[in-house]
C-alpha positions as CSV (number, residue, x, y, z in Angstrom):
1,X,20.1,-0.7,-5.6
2,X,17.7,-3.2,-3.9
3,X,17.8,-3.4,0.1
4,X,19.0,-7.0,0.9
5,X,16.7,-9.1,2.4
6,X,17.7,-11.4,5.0
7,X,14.8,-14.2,6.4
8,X,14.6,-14.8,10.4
9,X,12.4,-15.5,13.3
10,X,11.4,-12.4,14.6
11,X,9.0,-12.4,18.0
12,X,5.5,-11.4,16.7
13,X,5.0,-10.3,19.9
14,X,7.4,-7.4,19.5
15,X,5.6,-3.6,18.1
16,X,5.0,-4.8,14.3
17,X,6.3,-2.1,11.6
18,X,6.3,-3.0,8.3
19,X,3.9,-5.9,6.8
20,X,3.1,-8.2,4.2
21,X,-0.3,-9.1,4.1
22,X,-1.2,-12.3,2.4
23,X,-4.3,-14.2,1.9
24,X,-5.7,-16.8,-0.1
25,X,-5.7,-15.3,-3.5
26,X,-1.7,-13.9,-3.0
27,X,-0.5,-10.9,-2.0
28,X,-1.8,-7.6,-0.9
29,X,-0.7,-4.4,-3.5
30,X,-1.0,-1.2,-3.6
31,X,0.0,1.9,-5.9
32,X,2.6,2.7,-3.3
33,X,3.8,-1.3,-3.3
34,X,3.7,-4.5,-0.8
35,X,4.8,-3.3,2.5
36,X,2.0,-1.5,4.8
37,X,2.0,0.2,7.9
38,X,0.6,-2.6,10.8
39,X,-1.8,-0.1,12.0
40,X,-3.3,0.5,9.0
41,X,-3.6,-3.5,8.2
42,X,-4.9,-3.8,11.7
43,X,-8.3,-1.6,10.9
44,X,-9.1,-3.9,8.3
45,X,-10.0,-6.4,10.8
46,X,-8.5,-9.7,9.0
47,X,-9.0,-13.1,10.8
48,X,-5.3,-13.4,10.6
49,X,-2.3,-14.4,12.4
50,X,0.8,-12.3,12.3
51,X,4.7,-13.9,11.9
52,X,7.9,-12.0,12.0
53,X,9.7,-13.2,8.9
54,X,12.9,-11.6,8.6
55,X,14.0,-7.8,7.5
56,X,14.4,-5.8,4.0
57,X,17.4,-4.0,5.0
58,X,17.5,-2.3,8.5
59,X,13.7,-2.3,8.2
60,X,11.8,-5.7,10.5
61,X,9.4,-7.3,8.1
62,X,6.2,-9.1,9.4
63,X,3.5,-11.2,7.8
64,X,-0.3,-11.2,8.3
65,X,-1.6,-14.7,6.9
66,X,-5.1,-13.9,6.7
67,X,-8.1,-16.5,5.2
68,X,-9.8,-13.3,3.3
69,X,-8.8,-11.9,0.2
70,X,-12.3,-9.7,0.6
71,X,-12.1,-6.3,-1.6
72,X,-9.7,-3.6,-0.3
73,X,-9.9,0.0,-1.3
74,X,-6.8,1.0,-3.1
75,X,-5.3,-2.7,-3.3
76,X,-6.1,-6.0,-5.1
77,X,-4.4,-9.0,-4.4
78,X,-2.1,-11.0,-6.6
79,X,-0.5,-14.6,-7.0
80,X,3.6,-14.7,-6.4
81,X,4.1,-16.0,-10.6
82,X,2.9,-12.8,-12.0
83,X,4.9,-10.7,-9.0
84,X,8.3,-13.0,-9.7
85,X,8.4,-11.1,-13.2
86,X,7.7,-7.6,-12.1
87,X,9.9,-7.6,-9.1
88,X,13.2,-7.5,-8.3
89,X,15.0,-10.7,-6.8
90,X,15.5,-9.4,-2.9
91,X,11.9,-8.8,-3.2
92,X,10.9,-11.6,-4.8
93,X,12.9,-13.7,-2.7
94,X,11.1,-12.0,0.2
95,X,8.1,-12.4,-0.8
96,X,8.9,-16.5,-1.9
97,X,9.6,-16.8,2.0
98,X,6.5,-15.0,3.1
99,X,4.5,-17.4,1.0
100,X,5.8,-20.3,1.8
101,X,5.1,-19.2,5.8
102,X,1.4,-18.3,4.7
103,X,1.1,-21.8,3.6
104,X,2.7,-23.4,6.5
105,X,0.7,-21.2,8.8
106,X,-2.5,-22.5,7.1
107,X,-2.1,-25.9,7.1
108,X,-0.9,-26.4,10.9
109,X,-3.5,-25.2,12.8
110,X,-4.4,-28.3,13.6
111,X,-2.7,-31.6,14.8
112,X,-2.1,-34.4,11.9
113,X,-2.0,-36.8,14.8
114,X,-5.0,-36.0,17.0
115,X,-6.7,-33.1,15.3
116,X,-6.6,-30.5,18.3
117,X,-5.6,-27.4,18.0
118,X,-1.9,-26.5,17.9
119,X,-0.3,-23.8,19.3
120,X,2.6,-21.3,17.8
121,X,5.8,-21.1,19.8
122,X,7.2,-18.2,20.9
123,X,10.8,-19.5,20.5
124,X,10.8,-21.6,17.1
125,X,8.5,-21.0,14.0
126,X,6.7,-24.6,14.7
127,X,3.1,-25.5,15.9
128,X,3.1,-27.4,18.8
129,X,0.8,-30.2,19.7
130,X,1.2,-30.7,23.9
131,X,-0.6,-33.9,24.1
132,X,1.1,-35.9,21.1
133,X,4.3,-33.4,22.1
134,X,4.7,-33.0,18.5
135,X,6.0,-30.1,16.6
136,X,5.0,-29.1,13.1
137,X,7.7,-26.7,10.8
138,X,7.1,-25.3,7.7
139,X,7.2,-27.6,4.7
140,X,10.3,-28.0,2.9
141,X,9.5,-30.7,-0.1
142,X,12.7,-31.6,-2.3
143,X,13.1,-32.1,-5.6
144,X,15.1,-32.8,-8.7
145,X,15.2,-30.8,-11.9
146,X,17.8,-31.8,-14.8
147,X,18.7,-30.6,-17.9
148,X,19.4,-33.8,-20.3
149,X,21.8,-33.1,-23.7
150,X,23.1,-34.5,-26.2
151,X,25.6,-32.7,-27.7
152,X,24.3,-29.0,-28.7
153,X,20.9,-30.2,-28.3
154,X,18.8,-30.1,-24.7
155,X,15.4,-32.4,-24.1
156,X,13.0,-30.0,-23.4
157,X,9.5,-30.6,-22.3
158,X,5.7,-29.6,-21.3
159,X,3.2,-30.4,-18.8
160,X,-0.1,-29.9,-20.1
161,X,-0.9,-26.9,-17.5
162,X,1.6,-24.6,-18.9
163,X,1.1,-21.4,-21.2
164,X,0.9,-22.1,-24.8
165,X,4.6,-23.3,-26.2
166,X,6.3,-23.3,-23.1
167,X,8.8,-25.7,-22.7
168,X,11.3,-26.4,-19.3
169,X,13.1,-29.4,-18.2
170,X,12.2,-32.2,-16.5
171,X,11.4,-32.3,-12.6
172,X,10.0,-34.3,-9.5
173,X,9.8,-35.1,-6.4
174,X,12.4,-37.0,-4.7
175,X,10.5,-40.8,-3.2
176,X,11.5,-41.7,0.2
177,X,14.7,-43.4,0.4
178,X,16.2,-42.2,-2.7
179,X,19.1,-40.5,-3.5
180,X,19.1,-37.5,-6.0
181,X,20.5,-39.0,-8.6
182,X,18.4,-42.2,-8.4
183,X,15.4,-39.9,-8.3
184,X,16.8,-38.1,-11.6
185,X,17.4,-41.4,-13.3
186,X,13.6,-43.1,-12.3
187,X,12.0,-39.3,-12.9
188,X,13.5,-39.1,-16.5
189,X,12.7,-42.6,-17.4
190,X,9.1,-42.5,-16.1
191,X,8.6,-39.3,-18.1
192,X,10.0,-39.4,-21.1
193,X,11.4,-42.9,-21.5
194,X,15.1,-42.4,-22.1
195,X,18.0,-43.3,-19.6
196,X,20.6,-40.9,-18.8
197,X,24.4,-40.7,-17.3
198,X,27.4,-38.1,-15.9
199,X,24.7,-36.9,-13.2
200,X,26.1,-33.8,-12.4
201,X,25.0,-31.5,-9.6
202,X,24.7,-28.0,-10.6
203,X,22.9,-25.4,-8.0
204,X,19.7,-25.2,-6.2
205,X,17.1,-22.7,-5.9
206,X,13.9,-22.3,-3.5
207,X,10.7,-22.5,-5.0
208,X,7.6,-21.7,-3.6
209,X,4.8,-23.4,-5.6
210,X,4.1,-23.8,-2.5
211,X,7.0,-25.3,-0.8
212,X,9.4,-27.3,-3.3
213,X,13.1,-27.5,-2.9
214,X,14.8,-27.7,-6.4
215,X,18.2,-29.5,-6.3
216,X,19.1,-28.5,-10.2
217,X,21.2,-31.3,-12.0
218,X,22.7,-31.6,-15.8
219,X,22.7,-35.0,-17.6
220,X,23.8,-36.6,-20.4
221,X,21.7,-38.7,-22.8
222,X,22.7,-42.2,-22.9
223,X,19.8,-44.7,-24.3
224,X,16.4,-45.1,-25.7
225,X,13.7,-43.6,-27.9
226,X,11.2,-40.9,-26.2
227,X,8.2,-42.4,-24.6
228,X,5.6,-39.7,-23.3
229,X,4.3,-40.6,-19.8
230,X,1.1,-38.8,-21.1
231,X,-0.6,-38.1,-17.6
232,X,2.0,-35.7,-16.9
233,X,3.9,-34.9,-20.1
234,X,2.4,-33.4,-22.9
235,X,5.4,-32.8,-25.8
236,X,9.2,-33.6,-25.7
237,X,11.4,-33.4,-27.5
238,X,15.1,-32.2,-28.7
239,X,15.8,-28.6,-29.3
240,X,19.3,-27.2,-30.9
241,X,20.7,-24.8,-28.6
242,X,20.0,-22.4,-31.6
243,X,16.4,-22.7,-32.1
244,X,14.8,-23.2,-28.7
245,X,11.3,-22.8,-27.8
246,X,9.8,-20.6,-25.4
247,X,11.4,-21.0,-21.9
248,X,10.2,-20.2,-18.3
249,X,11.3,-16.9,-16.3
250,X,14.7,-16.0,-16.3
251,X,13.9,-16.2,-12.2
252,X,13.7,-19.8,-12.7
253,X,16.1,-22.9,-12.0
254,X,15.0,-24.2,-15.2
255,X,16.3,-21.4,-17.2
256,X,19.4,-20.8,-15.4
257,X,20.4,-24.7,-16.3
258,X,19.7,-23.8,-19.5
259,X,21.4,-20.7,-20.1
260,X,24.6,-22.2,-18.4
261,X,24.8,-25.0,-21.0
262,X,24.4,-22.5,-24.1
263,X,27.5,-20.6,-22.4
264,X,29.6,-23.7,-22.0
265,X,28.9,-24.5,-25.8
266,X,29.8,-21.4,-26.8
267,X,33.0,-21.2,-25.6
């Protein structure tokens, strides 16, 4: 059974055991897995900076966000998607935190307002900006993801980065004053066209691509005829439950809304 892991602020200032090293091309591996000894990550002489993150059981996890992904004997590095499928989920879900701390740590070096230097507090995970006294924490970006049916059929769609004949529901970011549902209701009619009612809130699920909040939600098809908003959607269209396409990682929101919905039909 997988050790639980549990995210925190941990003083980086404390002796550093175990570490996650992470750069700009993902993660560092190894034959013997993720976590390294900090002494042995410290000889490699990384322009880094070093963040407690939490702990994987009993064990005190820390993070070295470095600029390099230079050649390691031994290791290569690797992007989080690819690791999401191999892992288990208190790893992945460790490793979803580490990342989105990497990102954070490399986007706030410097002030947004003034463009000095901040500094990292010993107290909070923030970067702190004395002469605009402003602090900076790690992105959090929400956003809306909704399965729309009809019936035993689900409106499935693709952007045109995914992998060949991968299809997933419909998603984006929440605009500033909107509720969820009015983000749902203006997303799915930019996108595909169609308008949609019984907005039902349904779970949510951190997702690090490279900060995103998903707020999942199911929907019912009310009105219109599909209308592609072609810059971002490439195909959409109805699926029966019995005959769907290809769907994302059984790690993801998307699939999870999915899955529900064929068990509710089924019963």
């Amino acid at each position: 059974m997988p050790q639980l892991w549990k995210s925190a602020f941990v003083s980086s200032e404390k002796p550093i055991g175990r570490v996650l090293v992470h750069g700009p091309a993902g993660f560092l591996v190894s034959a013997e897995g993720l976590l390294f000894n900090y002494e042995w990550v410290n000889a490699l002489q990384f322009e880094s900076e070093a963040h407690g993150i939490g702990f994987l059981g009993d064990e005190s996890v820390h993070l070295v966000a470095t600029d390099s992904s230079t050649p390691v004997p031994g290791c290569t590095w690797q992007s989080l998607r690819p690791l999401m499928l191999e892992l288990d989920l208190e790893t992945f879900r460790m490793l979803g935190y580490a990342a989105q701390i990497a990102t954070w740590s490399r986007q706030h070096r410097f002030c947004g307002a003034c463009g000095l230097s901040t500094k990292r507090l010993s107290d909070e995970r923030a970067s702190y900006c004395a002469p605009c006294d402003l602090r900076y924490y790690p992105r959090n970006s929400p956003c809306m993801i909704v399965l729309i049916t009809h019936g035993d059929e689900v409106l499935l769609a693709r952007s045109p980065g995914f992998p060949p004949g991968l299809y997933s529901t419909l998603a984006g970011f929440v605009e500033p004053g909107e509720s969820m549902e009015e983000c749902v209701i203006r997303e799915v009619r930019e996108e595909v066209g169609i308008e949609v009612t019984n907005i039902q809130y349904i779970t949510s699920q951190s997702w690090p691509y490279p900060h995103s909040m998903m707020i999942g939600f199911h929907a019912e098809y009310a009105s219109g005829d599909i209308v592609l908003e072609e810059r971002e959607i490439e195909d959409a269209r109805w699926f029966h439950l019995d005959e769907l396409p290809t769907l994302s990682s059984q790690r993801s929101i998307s699939r999870y809304l999915i899955e529900l919905y064929r068990t509710r039909r089924s019963l």
